[in-house]
C-alpha positions as CSV (number, residue, x, y, z in Angstrom):
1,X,41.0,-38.3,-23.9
2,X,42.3,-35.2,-22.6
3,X,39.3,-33.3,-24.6
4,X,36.8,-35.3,-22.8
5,X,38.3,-34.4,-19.8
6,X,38.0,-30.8,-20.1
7,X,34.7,-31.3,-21.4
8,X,33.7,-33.2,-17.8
9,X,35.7,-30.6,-16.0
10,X,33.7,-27.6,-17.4
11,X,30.0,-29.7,-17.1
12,X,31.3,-30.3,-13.3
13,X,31.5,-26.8,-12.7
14,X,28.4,-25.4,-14.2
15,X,26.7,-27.7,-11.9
16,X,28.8,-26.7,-8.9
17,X,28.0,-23.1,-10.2
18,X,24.6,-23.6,-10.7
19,X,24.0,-24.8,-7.0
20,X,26.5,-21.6,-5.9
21,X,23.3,-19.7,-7.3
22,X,20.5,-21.4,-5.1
23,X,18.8,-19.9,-2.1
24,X,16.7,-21.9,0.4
25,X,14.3,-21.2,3.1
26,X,15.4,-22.8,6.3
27,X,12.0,-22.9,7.2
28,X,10.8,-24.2,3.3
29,X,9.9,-27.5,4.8
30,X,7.4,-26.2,7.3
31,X,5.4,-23.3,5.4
32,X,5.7,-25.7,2.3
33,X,3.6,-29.1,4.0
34,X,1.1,-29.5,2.1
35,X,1.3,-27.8,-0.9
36,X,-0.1,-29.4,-4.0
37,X,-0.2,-26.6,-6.9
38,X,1.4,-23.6,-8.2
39,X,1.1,-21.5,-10.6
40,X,3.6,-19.8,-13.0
41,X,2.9,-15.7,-13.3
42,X,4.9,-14.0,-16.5
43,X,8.3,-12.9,-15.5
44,X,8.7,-9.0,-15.2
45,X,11.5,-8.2,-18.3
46,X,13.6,-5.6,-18.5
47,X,15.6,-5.0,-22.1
48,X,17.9,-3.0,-23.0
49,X,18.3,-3.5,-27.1
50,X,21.3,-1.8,-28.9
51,X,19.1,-0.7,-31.4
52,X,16.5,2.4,-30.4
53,X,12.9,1.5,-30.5
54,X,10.3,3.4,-28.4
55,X,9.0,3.2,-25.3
56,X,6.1,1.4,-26.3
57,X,7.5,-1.1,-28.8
58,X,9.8,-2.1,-25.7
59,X,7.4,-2.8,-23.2
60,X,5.6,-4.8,-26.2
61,X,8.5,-6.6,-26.2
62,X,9.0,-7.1,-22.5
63,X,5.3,-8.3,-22.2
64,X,6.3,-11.0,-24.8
65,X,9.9,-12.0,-23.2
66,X,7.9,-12.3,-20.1
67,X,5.5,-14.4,-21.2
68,X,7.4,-16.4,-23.1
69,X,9.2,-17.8,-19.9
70,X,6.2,-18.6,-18.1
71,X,5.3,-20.8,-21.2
72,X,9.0,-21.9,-21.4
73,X,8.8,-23.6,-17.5
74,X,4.8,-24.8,-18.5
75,X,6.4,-26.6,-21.3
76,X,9.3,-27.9,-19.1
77,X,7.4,-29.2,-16.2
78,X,4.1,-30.3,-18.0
79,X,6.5,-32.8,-20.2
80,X,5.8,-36.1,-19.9
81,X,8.4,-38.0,-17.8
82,X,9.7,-34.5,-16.3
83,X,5.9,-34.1,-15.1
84,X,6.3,-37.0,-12.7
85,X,9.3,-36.2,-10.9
86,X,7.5,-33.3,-9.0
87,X,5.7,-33.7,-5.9
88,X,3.4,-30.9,-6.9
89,X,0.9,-29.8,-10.0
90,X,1.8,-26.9,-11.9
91,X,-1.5,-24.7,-12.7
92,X,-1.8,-24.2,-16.9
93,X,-0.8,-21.2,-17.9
94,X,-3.9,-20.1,-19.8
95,X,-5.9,-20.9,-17.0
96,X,-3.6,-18.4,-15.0
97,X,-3.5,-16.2,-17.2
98,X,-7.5,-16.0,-18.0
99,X,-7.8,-16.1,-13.9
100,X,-5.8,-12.9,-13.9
101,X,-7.4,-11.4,-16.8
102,X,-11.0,-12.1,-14.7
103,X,-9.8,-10.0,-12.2
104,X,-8.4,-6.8,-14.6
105,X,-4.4,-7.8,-13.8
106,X,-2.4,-7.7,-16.6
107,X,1.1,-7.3,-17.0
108,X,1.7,-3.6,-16.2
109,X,-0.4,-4.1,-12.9
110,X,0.6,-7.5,-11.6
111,X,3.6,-6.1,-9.8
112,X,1.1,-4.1,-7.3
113,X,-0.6,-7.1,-6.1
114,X,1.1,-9.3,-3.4
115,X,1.8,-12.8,-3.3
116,X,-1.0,-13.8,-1.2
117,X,-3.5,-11.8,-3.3
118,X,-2.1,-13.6,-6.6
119,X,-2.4,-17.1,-4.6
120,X,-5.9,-16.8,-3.6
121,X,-7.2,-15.3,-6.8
122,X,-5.4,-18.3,-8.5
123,X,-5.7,-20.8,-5.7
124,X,-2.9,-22.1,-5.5
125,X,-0.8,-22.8,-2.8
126,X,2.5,-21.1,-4.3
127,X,4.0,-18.4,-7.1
128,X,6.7,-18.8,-9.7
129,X,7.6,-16.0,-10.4
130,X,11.1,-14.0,-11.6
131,X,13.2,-11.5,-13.5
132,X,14.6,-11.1,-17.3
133,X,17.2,-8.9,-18.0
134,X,18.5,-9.0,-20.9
135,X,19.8,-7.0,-24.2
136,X,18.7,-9.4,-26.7
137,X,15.1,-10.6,-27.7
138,X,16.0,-14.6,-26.1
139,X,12.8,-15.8,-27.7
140,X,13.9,-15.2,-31.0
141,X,16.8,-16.9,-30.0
142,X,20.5,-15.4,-29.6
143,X,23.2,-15.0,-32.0
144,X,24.3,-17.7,-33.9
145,X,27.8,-16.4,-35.0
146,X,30.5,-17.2,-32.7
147,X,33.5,-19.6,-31.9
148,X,34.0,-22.5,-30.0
149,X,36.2,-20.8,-28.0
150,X,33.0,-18.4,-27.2
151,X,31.5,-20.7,-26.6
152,X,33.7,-22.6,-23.9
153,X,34.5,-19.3,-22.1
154,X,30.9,-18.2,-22.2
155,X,31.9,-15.1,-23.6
156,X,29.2,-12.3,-24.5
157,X,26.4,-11.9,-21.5
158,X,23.2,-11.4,-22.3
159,X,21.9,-10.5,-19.3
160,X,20.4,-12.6,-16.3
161,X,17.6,-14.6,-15.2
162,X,16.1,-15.0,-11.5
163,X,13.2,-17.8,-11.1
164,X,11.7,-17.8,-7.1
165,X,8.9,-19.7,-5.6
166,X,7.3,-18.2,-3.1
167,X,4.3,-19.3,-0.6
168,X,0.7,-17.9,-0.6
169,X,-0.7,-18.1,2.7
170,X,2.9,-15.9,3.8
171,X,4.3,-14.7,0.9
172,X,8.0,-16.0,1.6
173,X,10.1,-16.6,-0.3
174,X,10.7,-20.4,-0.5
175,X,13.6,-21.0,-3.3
176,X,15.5,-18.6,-5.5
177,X,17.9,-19.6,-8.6
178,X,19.5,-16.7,-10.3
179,X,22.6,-17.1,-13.3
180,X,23.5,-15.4,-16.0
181,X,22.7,-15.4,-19.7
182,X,25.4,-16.5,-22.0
183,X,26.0,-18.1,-25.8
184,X,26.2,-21.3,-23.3
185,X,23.0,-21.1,-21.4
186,X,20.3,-21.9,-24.4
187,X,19.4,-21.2,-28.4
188,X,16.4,-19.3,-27.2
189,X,13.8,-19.2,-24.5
190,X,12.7,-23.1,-24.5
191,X,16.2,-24.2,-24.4
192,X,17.4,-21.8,-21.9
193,X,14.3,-23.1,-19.4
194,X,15.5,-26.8,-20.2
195,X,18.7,-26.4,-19.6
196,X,18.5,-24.2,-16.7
197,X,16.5,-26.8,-14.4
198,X,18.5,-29.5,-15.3
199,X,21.8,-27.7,-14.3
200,X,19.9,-27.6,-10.7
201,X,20.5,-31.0,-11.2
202,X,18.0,-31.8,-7.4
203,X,18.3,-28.6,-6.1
204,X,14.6,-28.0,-7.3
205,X,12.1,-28.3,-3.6
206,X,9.8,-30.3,-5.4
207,X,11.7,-32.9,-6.8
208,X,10.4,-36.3,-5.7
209,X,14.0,-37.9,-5.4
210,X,14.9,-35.0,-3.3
211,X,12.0,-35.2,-0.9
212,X,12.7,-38.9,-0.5
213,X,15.5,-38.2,0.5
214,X,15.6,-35.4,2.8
215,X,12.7,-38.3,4.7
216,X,14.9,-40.9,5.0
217,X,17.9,-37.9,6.5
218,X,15.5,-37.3,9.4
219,X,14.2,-41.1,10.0
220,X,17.7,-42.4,9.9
């Protein structure tokens, strides 16, 4: 009993944690009215490995960290009953990514275009976009040895992770989410993506429930 009780205790606060860690536009209700579909744009990593590799092989492996979010948060929202609970459509990654590629923007150039450029070469109405840091390669997964204690406390930080949506006609930013990276937060890239949205529990914009509700607030 009293292990089930810690158990609750600890879920409880990751949640409370988790919405400690969102940002919100006040004006997110008026410059996002309207909106329909985004598009997901490969996070910008930065890794810092204990092992030395070169410049080269790093941003290699920064490209691929980076990408492998954006097809982490595809997966998560494209799946089937998740995919309903969004009042918006999420653009397919390939198609984003062969939009950019059309235009000669690839992943050591995207950071020089702006958010309204990205949106209308895309057409889309907003950007999800974000940062990676971290010291491990997380889509190979992260380090299986440790102790349940390590894995209560959390211990060993891998880095963090910042996911933002932002509009394209403005550019504002609409939502931001950051947290860290721990032995808790996911067995790899997929699971780190899954678990991190659901820990917003309906602190995402888009969520349907959460739109009906915020309606009903202003009728009542």
């Amino acid at each position: 009993m009293k292990k089930l009780f810690f158990i609750t205790l600890l879920a409880c606060g990751t949640v409370i944690n988790a919405q400690k860690n969102v940002f919100e536009s006040s004006k997110f209700d008026v410059l996002s009215e309207g909106h329909q579909q985004l598009a997901i744009i490969p996070f910008f990593t930065h890794l810092e490995l204990e092992e030395k590799i070169s410049k080269e092989e790093s941003k290699k492996l920064e490209e691929k960290e980076g990408y492998a979010v954006q097809d982490a948060l595809e997966t998560y929202f494209g799946l089937g009953k998740k995919k309903k609970k969004f009042t918006v459509d999420f653009q397919n990654t390939k198609n984003t990514n062969a939009l950019l590629a059309q235009k000669n923007i690839t992943y050591d150039n995207i950071d020089t275009y702006t958010i309204k450029e990205l949106s209308e070469i895309l057409e889309v109405d907003a950007i999800i976009s974000g940062n990676l840091d971290i010291n491990i390669l997380l889509s190979k997964g992260i380090p299986k040895e440790f102790s349940f204690m390590d894995y209560i406390l959390g211990d060993a930080n891998y880095g963090r992770i910042g996911i933002k949506i932002s509009d394209g006609k403005t550019g504002k930013l609409l939502w931001k989410y950051e947290n860290e990276i721990t032995k808790k937060s996911g067995r790899n890239t997929n699971d780190l993506i899954d678990k991190m949205m659901k820990k917003l529990v309906r602190k995402f914009p888009y969520d349907k429930e959460r739109s009906k509700l915020k309606k009903n607030l202003k009728t009542d």
